[in-house]
C-alpha positions in Angstrom: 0.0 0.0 0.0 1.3 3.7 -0.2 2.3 5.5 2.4 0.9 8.6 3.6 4.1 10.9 3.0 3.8 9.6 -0.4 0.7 10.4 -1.2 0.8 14.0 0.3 3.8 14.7 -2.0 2.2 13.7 -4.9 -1.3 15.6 -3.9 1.3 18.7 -3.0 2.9 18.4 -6.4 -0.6 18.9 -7.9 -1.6 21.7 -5.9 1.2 23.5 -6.9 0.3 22.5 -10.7 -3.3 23.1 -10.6 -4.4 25.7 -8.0 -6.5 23.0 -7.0 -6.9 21.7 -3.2 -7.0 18.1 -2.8 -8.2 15.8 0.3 -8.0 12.3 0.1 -9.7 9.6 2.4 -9.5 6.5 3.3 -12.6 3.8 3.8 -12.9 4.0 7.5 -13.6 7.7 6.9 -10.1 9.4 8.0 -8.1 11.7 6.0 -4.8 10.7 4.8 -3.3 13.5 3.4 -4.6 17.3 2.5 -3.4 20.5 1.5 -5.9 22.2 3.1 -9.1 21.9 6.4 -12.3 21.8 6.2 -15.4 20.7 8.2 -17.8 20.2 4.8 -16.9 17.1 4.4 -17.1 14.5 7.1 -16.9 10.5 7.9 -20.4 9.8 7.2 -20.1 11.9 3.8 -17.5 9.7 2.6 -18.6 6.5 3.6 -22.4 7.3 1.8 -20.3 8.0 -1.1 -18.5 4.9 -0.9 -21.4 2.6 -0.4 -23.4 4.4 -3.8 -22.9 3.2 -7.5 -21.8 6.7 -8.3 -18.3 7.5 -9.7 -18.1 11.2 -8.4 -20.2 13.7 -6.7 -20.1 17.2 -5.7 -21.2 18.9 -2.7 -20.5 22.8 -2.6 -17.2 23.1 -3.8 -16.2 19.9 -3.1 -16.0 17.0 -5.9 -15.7 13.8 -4.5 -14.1 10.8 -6.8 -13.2 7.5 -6.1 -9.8 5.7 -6.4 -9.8 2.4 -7.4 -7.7 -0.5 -7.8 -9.1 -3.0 -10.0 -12.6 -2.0 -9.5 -12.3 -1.4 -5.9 -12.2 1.6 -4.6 -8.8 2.4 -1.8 -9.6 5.6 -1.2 -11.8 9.1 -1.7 -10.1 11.9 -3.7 -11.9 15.3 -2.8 -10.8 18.2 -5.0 -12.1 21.8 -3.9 -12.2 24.3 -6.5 -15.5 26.6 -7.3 -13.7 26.7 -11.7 -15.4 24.6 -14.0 -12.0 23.0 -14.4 -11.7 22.0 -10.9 -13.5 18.5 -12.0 -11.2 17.5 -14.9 -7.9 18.2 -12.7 -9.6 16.2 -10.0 -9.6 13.5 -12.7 -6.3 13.9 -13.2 -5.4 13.3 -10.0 -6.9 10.4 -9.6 -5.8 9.1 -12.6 -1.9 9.5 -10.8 -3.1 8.2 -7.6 -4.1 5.1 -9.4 -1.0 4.8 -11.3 1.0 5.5 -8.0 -1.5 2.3 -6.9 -0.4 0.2 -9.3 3.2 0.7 -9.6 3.5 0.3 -5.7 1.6 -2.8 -5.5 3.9 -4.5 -8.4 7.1 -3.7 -6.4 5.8 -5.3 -3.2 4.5 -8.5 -5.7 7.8 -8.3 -7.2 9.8 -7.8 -4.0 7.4 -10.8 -2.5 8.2 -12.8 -5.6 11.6 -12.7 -5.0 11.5 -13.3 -1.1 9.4 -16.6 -2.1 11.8 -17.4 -4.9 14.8 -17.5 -2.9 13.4 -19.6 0.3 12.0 -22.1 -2.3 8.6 -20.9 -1.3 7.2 -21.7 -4.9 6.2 -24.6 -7.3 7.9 -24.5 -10.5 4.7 -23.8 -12.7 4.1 -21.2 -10.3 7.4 -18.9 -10.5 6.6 -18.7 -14.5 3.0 -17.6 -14.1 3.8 -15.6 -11.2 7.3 -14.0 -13.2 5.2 -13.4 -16.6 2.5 -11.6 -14.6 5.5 -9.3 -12.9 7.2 -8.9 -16.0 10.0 -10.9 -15.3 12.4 -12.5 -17.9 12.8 -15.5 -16.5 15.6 -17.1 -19.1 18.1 -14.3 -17.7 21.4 -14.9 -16.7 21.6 -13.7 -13.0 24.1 -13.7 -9.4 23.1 -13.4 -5.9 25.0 -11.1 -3.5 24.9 -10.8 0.1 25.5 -7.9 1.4 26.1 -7.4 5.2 26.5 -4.4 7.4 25.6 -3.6 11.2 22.2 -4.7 11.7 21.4 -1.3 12.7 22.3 0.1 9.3 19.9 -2.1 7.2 18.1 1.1 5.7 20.6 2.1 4.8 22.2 -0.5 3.3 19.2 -1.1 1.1 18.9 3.0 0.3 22.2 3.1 -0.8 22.1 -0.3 -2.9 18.7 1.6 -4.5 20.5 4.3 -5.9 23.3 2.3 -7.1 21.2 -0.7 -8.9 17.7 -0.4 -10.9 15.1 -2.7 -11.5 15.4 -0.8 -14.9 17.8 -2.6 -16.0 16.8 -5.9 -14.5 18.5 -5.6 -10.9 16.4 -6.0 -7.9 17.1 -5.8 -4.3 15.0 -7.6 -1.5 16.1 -9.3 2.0 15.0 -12.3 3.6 16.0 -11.6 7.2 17.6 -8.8 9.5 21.0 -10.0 8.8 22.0 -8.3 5.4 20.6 -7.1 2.5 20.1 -9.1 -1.2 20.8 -7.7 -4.6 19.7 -10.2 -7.8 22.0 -9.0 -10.4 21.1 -9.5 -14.3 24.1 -10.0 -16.2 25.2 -9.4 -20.0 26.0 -12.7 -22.0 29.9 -11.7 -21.8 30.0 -10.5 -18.2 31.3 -13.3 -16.4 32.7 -13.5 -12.7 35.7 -11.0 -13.0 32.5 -8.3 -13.6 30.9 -9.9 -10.6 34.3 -9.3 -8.6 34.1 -5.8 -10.3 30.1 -5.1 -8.7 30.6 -6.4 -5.2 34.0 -4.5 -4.7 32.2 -1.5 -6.2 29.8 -2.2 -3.3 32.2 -2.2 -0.6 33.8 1.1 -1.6 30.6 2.9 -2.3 29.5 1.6 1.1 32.6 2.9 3.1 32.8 6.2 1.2 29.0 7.4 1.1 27.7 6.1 4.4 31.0 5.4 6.2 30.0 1.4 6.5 32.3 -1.8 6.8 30.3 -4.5 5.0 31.1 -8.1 3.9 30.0 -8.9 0.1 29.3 -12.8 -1.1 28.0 -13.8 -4.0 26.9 -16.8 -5.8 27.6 -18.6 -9.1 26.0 -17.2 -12.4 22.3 -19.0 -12.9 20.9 -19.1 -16.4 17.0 -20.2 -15.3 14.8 -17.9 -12.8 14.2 -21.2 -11.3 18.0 -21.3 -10.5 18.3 -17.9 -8.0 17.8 -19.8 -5.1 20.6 -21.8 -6.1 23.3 -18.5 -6.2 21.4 -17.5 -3.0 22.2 -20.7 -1.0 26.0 -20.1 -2.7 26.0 -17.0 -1.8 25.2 -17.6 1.9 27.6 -20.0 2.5 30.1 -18.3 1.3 29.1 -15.5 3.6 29.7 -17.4 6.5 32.8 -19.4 5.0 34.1 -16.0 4.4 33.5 -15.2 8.1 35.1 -17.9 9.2 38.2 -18.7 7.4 39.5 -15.4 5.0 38.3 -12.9 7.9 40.5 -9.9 6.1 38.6 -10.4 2.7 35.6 -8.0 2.1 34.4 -9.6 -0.6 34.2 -13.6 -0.9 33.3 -15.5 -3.8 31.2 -19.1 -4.0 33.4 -20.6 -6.8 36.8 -19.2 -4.8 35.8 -20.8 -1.4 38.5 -23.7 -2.0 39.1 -26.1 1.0 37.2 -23.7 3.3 33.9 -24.8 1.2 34.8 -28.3 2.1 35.7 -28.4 5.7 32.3 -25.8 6.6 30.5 -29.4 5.4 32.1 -31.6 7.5 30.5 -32.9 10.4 30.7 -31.3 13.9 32.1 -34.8 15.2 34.3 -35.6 12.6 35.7 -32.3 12.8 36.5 -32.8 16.5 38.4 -36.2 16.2 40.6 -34.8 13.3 41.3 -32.1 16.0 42.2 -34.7 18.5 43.9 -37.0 16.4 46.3 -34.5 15.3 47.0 -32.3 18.4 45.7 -34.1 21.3 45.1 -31.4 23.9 47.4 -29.4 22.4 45.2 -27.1 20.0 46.4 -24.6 17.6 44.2 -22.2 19.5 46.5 -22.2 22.4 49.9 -21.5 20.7 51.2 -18.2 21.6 50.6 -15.1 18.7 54.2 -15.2 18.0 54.5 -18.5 16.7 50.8 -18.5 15.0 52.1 -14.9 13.4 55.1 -17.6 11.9 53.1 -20.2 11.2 50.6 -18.2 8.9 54.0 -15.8 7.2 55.3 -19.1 6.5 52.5 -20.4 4.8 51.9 -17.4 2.6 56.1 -17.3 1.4 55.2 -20.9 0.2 57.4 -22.4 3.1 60.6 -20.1 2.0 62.8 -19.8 5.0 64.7 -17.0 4.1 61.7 -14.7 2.6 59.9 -15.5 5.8 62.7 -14.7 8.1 63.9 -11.2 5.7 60.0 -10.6 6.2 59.5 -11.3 10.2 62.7 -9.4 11.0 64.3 -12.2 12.3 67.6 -14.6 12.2 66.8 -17.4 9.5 68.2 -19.7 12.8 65.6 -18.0 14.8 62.9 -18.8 12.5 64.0 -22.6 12.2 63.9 -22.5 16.3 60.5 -21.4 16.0 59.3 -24.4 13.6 61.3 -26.8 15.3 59.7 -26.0 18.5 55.8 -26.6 17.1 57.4 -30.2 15.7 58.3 -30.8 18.8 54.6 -29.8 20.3 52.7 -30.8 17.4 54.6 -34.0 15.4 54.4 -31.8 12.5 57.1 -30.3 10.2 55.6 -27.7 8.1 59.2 -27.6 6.3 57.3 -30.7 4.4 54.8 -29.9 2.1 52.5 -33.2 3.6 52.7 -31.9 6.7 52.4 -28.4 6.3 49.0 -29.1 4.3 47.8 -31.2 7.0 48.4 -28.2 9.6 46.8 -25.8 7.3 44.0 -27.8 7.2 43.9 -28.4 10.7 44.1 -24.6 11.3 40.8 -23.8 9.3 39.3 -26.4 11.2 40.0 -25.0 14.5 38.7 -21.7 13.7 35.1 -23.9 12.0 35.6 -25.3 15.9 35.4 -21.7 17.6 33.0 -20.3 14.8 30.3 -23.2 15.8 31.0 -22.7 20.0 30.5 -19.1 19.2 27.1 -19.4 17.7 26.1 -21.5 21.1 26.4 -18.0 23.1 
């Protein structure tokens, strides 16, 4: 339904056109918006109106029309105005009020639409009829993103994404819970997933510069079918919370760049914990001092080099071996050796999918 504020603008907007004051009611006999008082007209007016086959009717000044949507009348337009025009530009404002009508109703059936679309709320047959009667392409290629930002900035998350995509041109934005915010993004037949890399980035920055916001972007994989946006959704999600979980500096995470984070988020809770054990005991990677986890993870991104890592940590290359010698000792585990690097790498992620899942107990 239309707000209020936005019918008063657009009755304003006419007054200012036509000279004309407007009033215009709603069923239960209550005035919604007006540029101007009066006492003429009352509850009991409008209602007899309501209830009588008539289309318009004038008392005084006053010419009262109805607003309809499909044959139903929403509400009671009263246009004062003693000029023999005052009727036609009545009619004119009812004609906008009904437009208004029906434009707001198809963004709340589209914005429904896509809510139900993306929870799997809807039988095949029924997203086609439902997309044709929106207006919808349905054999559109499309990507999900996520966007995330402090709960308390939702609004204007979804303000700023507004300005920035159009359902114009095919992009609509929607959200299925408190948490973030959802853009569907239509996609040219060349644009592949370095533009979607290009969009979500381009969402992070615009976020940070125009309403001072750190936000996390994931999206999904590019879907052909309508039927297939749920599909990027559910990508998009996970790697949301993969994202979270295991590439905490990254702002933007991609489905199809998830790697062995994807994996191990999909691993059992129990399995999970008897690698853990099997593999440190009691000694978990979670209890190593920051020094040596500050090595560990240098190390890892030089590729295992010994002497880049040390040039890079400031330290003696006899230091650093010290250092990794000392975890073997702890752990049983070389990470000079490729096999056992990967498997403390591995164990690593999984200790943080540990902490991620005790968190969400709290």
């Amino acid at each position: 339904m239309i707000s209020s504020q936005v019918i008063k603008s657009s009755i304003e907007e006419l007054k200012a056109i036509s000279k004309i004051d407007l009033s215009v009611w709603d069923l239960e006999g209550d005035v919604v918006a007006a540029t101007f008082e009066s006492d003429e007209i009352t509850p009991s007016l409008v209602a007899g109106f309501v209830a009588s086959p008539a289309d318009s009717q004038v008392i005084g000044t006053h010419h009262l029309m109805k607003v309809l949507d499909e044959e139903e009348v929403l509400y009671v337009l009263d246009a004062r105005g003693s000029s023999e025009d005052t009727y036609m530009l009545g009619k004119i404002a009812v004609s906008q009020l009904q437009h208004l009508i029906v434009a707001y109703k198809e963004r709340y059936d589209r914005n429904n639409f896509f809510q139900n679309l993306l929870l799997d709320n809807m039988l095949l047959v029924d997203i086609y009829n439902r997309a044709k009667k929106l207006h919808i392409e349905a054999a559109v290629r499309r990507a999900v993103f996520l966007i995330e930002a402090d709960r308390d900035k939702d609004s204007a998350t979804t303000e700023l994404l507004g300005s920035m995509f159009s359902p114009q041109v095919g992009d609509y934005i929607t959200a299925v819970d408190e948490s973030s915010v959802i853009l569907i993004k239509e996609l040219e037949q060349d644009e592949d997933y370095e533009r979607l890399e290009q969009v979500a980035n381009t969402i992070v920055d615009m976020m940070n510069m125009e309403a001072m916001m750190n936000v996390r972007v994931a999206y999904g994989t590019i879907v052909g079918e309508l039927k297939e946006v749920s599909k990027s959704y559910k990508e998009a999600k996970m790697a949301l919370d993969v994202g979270k979980i295991f590439y905490a500096e990254k702002k933007v995470t991609a489905y199809n760049t998830l790697g062995i984070g994807r994996l191990i988020y999909q691993l059992p809770v129990n399995l999970c914990r008897i690698f853990i054990d099997e593999i440190f005991g009691s000694n978990v990677p979670s209890e190593l001092d920051e020094e040596t986890l500050t090595t560990i993870n240098k190390f890892f991104e030089n590729n295992l080099n010994v002497s880049e890592t040390s040039r890079q940590l400031y330290v003696h290359r006899n230091t650093l071996v010290y250092r990794i010698e000392k975890l073997e000792a702890s752990t049983g585990l070389d990470i000079r050796t490729f096999e056992d690097a990967l498997t403390f790498k591995i164990a690593l992620m999984v200790v943080n999918y540990m902490k991620y899942l005790d968190s969400l107990d709290f």
